[in-house]
N, C-alpha and C positions, 0 to 999 in steps of 0.2 A: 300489296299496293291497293290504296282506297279508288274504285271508277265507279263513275253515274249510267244511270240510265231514267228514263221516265216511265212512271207509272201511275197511269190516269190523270196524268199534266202534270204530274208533280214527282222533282227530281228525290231520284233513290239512292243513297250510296250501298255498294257491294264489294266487297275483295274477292272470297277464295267459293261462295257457294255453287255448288254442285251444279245445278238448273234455275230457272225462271223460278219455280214455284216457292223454292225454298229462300229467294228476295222475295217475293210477292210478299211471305207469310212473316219476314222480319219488319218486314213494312208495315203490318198490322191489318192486314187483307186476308182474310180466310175465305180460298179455297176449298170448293168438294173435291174428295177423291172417293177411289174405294181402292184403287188398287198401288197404292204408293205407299210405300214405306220407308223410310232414311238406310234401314236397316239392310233392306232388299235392292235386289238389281231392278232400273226401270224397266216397268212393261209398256206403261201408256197403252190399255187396251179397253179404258171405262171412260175416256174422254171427255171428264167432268173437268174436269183443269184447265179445258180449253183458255185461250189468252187471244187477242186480235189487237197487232199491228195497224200501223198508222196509214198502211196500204190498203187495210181489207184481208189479210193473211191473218189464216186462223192456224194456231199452233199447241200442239199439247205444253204445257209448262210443265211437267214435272220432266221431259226427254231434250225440252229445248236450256241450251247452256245460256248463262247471260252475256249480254256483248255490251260495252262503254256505247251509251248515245242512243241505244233502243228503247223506243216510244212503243208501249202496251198498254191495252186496255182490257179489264179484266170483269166488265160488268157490262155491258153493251145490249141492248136491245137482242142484238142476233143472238151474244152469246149464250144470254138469259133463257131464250126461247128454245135453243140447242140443245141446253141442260136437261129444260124440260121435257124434251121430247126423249132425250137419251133415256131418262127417270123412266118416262111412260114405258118407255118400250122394255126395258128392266121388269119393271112391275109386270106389263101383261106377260113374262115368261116366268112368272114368280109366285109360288102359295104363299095368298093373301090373307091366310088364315092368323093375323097377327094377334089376336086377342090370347090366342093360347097357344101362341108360340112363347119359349122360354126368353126368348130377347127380347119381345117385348119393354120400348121403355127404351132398351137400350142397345138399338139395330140402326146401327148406320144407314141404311135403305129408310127406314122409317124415316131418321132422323132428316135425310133429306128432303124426301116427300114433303114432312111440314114444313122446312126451311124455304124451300122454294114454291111452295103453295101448291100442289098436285092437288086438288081435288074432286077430279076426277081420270080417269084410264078411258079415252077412247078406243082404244083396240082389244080385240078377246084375248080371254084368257087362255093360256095353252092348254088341252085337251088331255087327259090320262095321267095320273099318276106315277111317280117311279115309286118301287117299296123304300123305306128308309132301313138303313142297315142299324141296327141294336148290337149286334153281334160282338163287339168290342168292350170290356168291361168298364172301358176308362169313356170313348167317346160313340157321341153319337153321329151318325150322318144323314143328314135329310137331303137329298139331291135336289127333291121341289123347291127349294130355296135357295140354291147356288145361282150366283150372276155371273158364273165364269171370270171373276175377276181375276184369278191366279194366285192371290197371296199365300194360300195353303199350300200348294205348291211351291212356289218359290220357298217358300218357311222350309218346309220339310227338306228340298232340296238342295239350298246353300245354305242356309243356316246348321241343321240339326244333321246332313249327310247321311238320308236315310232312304228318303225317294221314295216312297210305298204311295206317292198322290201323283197322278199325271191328267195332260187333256187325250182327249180321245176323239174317234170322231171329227167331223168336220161341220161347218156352216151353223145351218138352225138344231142339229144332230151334236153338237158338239156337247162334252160331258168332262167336269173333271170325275177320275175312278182309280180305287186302285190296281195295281195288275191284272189283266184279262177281267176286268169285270166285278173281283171277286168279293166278297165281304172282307172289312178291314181286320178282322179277327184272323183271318187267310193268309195276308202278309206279313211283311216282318216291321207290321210296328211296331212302336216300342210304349206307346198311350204317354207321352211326353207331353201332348196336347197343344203343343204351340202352333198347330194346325190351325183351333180351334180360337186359339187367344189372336190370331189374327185377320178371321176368320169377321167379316164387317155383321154379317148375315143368320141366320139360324140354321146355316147348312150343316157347320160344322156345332156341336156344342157339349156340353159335357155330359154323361151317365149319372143321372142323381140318386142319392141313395135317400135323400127326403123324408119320403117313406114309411122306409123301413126305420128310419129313425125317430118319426110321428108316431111309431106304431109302439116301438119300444117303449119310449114316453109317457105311452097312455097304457101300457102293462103295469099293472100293478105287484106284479110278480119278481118284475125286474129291477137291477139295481144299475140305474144307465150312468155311465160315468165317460166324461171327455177328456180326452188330451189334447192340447192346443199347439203346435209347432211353434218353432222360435218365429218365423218369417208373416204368420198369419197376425201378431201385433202390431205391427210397423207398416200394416196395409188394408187390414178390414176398415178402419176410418175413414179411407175415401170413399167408401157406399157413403160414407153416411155425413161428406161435406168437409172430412177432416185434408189435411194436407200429406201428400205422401211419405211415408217413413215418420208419423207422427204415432210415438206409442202409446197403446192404448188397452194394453193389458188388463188391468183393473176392470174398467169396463166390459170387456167381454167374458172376461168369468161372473162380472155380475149380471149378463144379460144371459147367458147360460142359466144359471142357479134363476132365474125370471122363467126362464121358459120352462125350466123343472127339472135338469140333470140333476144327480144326486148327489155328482161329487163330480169337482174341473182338476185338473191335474196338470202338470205342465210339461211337457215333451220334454224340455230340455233337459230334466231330470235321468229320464232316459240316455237324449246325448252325452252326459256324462259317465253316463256307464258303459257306453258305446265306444268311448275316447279310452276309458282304461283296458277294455278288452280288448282295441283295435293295439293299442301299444304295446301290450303283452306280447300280443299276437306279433306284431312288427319285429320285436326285439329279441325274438326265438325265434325267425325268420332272418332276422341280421347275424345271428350267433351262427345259425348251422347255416348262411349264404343259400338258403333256399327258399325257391319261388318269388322273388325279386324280378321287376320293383313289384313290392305289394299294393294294390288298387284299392280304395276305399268302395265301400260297399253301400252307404245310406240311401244313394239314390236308385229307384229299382228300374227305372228307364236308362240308366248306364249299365246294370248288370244283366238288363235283358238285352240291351245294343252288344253288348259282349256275346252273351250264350246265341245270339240267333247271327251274328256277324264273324265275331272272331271269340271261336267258343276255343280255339289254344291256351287265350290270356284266361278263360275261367279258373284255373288254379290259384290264380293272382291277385284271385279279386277277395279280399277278405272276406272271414268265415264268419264277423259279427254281423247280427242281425240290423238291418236298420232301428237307428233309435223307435220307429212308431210300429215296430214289428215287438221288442224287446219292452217294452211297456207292456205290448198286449198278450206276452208271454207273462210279465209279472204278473200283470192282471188276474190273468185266468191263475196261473200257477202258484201264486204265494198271497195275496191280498185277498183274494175268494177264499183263503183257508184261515186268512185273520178275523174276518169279519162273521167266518160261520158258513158260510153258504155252499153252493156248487158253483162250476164254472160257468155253467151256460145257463144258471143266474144273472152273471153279469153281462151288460151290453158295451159292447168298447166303441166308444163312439172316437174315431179318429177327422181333426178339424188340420187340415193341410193344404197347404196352395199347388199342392201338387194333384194332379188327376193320376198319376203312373200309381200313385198310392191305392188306386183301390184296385190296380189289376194284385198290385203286390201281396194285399189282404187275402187275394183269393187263391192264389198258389198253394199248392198241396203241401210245402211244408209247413205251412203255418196252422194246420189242422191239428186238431187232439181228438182222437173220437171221435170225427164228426164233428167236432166245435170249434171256430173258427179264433185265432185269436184275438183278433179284431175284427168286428162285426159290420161295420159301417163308416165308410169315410166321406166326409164332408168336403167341400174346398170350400176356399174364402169365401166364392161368390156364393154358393149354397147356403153357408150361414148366415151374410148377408139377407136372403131371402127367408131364412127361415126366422129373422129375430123380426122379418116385416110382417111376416103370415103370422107370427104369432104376436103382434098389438104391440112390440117391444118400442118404446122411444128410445133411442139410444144415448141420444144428447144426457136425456133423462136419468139414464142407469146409474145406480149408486157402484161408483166402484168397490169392488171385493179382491179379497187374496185368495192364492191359490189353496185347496185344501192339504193338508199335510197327510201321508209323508211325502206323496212324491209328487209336491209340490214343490221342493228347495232346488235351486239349481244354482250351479256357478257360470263365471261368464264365458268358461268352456264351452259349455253346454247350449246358452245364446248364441252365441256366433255361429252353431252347427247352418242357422239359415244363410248365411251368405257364402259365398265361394270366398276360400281360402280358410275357411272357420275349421272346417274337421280338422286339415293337416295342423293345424295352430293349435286347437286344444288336445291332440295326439302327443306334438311335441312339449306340451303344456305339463303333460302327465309322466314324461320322461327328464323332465328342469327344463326344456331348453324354450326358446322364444323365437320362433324363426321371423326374420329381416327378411321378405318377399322382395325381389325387383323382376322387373320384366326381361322373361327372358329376348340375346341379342336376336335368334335369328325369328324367333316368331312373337310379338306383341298380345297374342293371346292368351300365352302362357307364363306363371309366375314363379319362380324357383328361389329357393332359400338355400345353403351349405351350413348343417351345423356340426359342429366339434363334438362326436361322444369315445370316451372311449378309444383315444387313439386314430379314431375313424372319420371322416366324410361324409354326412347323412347328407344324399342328395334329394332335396322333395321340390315337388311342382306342381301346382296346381293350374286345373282350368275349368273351363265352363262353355256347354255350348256343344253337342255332340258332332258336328260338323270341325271344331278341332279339336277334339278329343280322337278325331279319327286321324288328324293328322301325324297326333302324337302317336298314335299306334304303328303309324307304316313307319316312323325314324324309329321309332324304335325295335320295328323287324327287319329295318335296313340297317342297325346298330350305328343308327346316325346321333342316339340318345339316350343317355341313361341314367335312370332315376334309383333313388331304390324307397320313396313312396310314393305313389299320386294318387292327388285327391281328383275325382271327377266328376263333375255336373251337369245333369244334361241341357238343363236349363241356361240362357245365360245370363251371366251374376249367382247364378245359384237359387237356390228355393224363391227369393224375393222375388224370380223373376219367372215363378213354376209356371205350369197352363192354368190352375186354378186361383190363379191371382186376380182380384179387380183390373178392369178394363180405362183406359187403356193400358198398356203394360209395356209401354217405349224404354231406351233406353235413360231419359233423365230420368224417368219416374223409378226405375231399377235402381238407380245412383242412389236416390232421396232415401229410400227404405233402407237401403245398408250402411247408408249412412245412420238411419235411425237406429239400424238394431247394434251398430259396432260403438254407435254414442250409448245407448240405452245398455251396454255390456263394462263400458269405462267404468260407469259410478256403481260395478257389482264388488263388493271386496274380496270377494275369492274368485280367484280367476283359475285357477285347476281345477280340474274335475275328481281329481285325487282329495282336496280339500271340502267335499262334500262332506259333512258328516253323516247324514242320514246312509248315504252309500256304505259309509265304513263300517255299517250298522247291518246293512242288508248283507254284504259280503259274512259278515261277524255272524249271524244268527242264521244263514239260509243258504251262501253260494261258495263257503268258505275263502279260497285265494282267485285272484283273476285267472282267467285261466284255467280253471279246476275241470274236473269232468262233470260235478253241479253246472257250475257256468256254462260250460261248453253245453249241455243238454237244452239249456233252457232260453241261450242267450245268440248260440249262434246257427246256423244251415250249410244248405249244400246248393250247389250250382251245378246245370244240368248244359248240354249239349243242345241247341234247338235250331240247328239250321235244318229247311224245311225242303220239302219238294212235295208241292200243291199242298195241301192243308195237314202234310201228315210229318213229323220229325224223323226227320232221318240222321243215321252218321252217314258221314264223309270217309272216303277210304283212306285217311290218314289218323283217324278214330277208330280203325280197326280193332278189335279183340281177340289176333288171332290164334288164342288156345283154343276159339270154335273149332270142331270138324269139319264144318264145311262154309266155304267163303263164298259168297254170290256179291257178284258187283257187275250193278247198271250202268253203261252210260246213259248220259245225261247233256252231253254234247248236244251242237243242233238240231244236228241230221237227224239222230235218234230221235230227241226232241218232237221235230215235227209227226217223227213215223208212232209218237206214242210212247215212250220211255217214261213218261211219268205217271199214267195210268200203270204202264204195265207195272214200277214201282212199288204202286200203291196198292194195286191186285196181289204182288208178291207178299207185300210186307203181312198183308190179314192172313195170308196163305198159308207163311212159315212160320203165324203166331200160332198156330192149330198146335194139336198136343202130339202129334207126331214128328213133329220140325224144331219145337219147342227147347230152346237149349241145345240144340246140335247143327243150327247155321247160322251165319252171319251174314246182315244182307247190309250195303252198302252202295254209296253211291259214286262215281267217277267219271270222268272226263275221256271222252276218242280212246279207239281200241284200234284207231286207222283202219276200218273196215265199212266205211259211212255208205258203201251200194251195200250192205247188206243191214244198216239200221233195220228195230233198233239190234242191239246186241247187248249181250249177256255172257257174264265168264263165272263161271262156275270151277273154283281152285284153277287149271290152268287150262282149261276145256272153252273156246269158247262159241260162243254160239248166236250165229247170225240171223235176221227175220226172226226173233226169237218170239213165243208165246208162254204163257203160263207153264202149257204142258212140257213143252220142251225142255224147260228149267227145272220143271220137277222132274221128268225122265230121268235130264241126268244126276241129279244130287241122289236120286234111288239109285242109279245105277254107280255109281262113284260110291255110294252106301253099301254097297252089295258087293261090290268086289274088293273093298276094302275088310 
């Protein structure tokens, strides 16, 4: 039902919105925030929103609901003045060092400043330094530049269901940080970045590999070649004025080939050989009912949310490489031996909206020798900057095609960037077409039923690793059962990665996948099976999907990584126990407090020595119901209270000795 209210003398109609601010902003009134987002729960704790009644009452608008008949005013002498002082006082807690900050341009704090005319900070600036933590391969953190607004927090916490950002501290002391302190390398992030993408400031920002990609460039030695993901065409045009989900393909391989790569390539090329190997894979898993449902793999902040969360489902999470992992396997492994050269000749420049992508690159199984198979990952906003740094007009750029061969892709292979795309071109490669609808009891998640074989393929897709978490617990409580899901950790999927242009709301996620699922309609091969050049590659180098060629070059392994303090440990349901000898820590509170996690971590170097080596298992566990004698230690079925190093080696010698 349509109700009024006034705003700034002039009547507003509103039905169903949420707060004050989000009338204000249909009314065509913009509002500062910093810490509001449609997405997030209200905080109202940057009090730029402020709104004043016809009394003299001032009230945040994004926490206050609307009411029929209320008279606000939104620009007011006081208000104005209020803004501005709130601004200053932000700023004097804030490195001012904006000329070479990375946001620059494009920092909401700035963008304030000018809006409402700050030009100058009466109050000092705060005193000393905090280090900025590097630590992370995907993101950076500058503390001196946080406003405590909380969006990174909230992000992390109800969206993404990960929690590794909290405040801390109290008053002028207050800090957001992640656990006890520590670098974000320490926790269990997963470098999803959507910390960062909502992040107004330069606190949060991303790991650039710039560089090392300048560096490559200007090597004369080298033969530097980019893959472009499906999601970064349908989105780098808004740096540069275009409209969201407006493709723009053409043009950024010719602004590539401007700046001097040697050769552009196109990821999706990849995804489709991702689709046939994930299907293989699937349908030898449906025949022998094993390791069901199987998990799609492409994204590496889902398959690190797995290993460091719920490392049980690692078995489930398929063995294909992500597509920009399996490129750079081809790269170095078959196209380096086409052209003549050595591996670590060529430079794999990987261009992706994702930031998880370069911790992905650096995992140790994507090594060969010492040489990485992808060398370098850009996000959108990086290339943005780099096609600025390097004189690029882009309006200007003559568009180009991709280079051949593995430049052909079908529209399999496109859709890999939006959620629902992989299970689609999966099923694309087995005949079928799945009909998505929303599943009944949860809106976030999408399920299809297709007819194979006799059989019920149940698949589901989602995005967003906050319900991806959900999906996990129904389906440890066998409240749900699939037997493939796609997962993303982003939501919408890649369109909506950390490394995407800013902003990065939900319309503007709409508009891209819209762009890339239109931009995929007018491809005429829609399987990825229908590749030819694939059929070509298989034919002369990987012989059948599937093969032990393939499997060597195409797919990996997944590791176990839930942690205690900075070091991996198993949990004692990961046990191995054909060891000799079992050691298991609690980890409970009490221990906890009394030290359990140094002593842990003391053990763990302890029994990697060459006399321990292969002959015990150290592990982690939960109360031994002994907490007046934290911490404790059980050693096979020995256990041992106020426990210290020596203790536990005493008795594993002596448990050694009389065995």
């Amino acid at each position: 039902m349509e109700k009024t209210m006034k705003i700034n003398g002039k009547q507003v109609s509103f039905t169903d919105e949420a707060n004050l601010l989000e009338v204000i902003r249909k009314a065509g009134i913009e509002l500062p925030t910093f810490c509001y987002h449609s997405e997030l729960s209200v905080y109202g704790a940057c009090r730029m929103c402020l709104v004043e009644d016809d009394n003299g009452r001032i009230m945040a608008a994004c926490s206050t609901p609307p009411r029929p008949g209320m008279s606000i005013r939104t620009h007011t002498e006081r208000l104005i003045r209020q803004r501005r002082v709130t601004l200053e006082l932000l700023l004097a807690n804030h490195d001012r060092e904006c000329t070479t900050c990375v946001k620059s341009g494009n920092c909401r704090l700035q963008e304030l400043a000018n809006i409402l005319g700050i030009g100058e900070i009466r109050f000092g600036q705060k005193n000393g330094r905090l280090p900025i933590d590097d630590s992370s391969p995907a993101i950076v953190r500058d503390p001196n530049k946080c406003i405590l607004c909380g969006d990174c927090v909230r992000m992390c916490e109800e969206v993404q269901g990960v929690g590794v950002l909290g405040f801390a501290y109290r008053g002028s002391n207050a800090k957001v940080v992640p656990p006890f302190n520590k670098n974000i390398s320490e926790v269990n992030c997963v470098d999803c970045g959507q910390c960062a993408a909502v992040c107004p400031t330069g606190a949060l920002t991303i790991a650039s590999h710039m560089e090392k990609v300048w560096s490559a460039l200007h090597d004369p030695q080298k033969t530097v070649v980019a893959q472009i993901a499906p999601a970064v065409r349908v989105s780098l045009g808004e740096e540069f004025g275009l409209k969201p989900g407006t493709p723009a393909t053409g043009k950024v391989v010719g602004a590539l080939k401007k700046i001097g790569f040697d050769k552009v390539f196109d990821t999706c090329f990849a995804a489709d050989v991702t689709a046939i190997e994930e299907s293989c894979e699937f349908l030898e898993r449906i025949s022998k009912n094993q390791r069901l449902p199987q998990f799609t793999s492409c994204c590496p902040a889902w398959v690190k949310y797995v290993e460091l969360h719920y490392p049980q489902y690692k078995d489930n999470i398929s063995t294909c490489r992500s597509p920009q992992q399996m490129f750079g396997s081809l790269m170095k492994g078959i196209y380096a031996k086409a052209i003549g050269t050595d591996s670590e000749n060529i430079f794999v420049v990987s261009i992706m909206p994702c930031t998880a992508k370069k911790s992905e690159a650096k995992r140790e199984e994507f090594f060969k020798n010492g040489v990485p198979d992808v060398d370098a990952v850009l996000t959108t906003q990086e290339l943005a900057r780099i096609i600025r740094e390097a004189g690029v007009v882009f309006d200007e750029v003559e568009e180009m095609p991709f280079d051949m061969p593995l430049g052909f892709a079908t529209g399999g292979g496109i859709i890999f960037g939006g959620s629902k795309g992989v299970a689609t071109a999966v099923m694309r490669v087995i005949g079928k077409e799945p009909d998505f609808k929303t599943d009944k009891d949860n809106p976030n998640i999408k399920t299809a039923e297709i007819d194979y074989n006799a059989r019920k393929i149940k698949v589901a897709t989602v995005s967003g690793l906050g319900n991806a978490k959900k999906l996990l617990e129904d389906l440890r409580a066998g409240n749900k059962y699939y037997d493939l899901i796609e997962v993303m950790a982003c939501s919408g999927g890649c369109i909506g990665g950390g490394g995407q242009p800013q902003p990065n709301s939900n319309d503007i996620r709409k508009s891209r996948k819209q762009g890339l699922f239109g931009h995929e309609k007018l491809m005429q091969l829609k399987s990825p099976l229908e590749n030819p050049v694939i059929k070509d590659l298989y034919k002369d180098n990987l012989g059948e999907p599937g093969s032990a060629k393939a499997h060597a070059m195409l797919h990996t392994t997944y590791t176990n990584r839930k942690r205690i303090n900075e070091s991996i440990c198993f949990f004692e349901e990961q046990l191995n126990t054909a060891k000799k000898r079992v050691v298991k820590v609690c980890v409970g509170t009490c221990c906890y407090l009394s030290g359990a996690y140094d002593l842990f971590s003391t053990l763990k170097d302890k029994l990697s020595q060459e006399d321990f080596k292969d002959k015990v298992e150290l592990a982690a566990t939960f109360c031994f119901e002994n907490c007046t004698q934290s911490p404790c230690v059980m050693v096979d079925d020995v256990l041992i209270g106020e426990a210290t190093v020596e203790k536990v080696i005493n008795e594993i010698l002596k448990q050694t000795a009389v065995q």
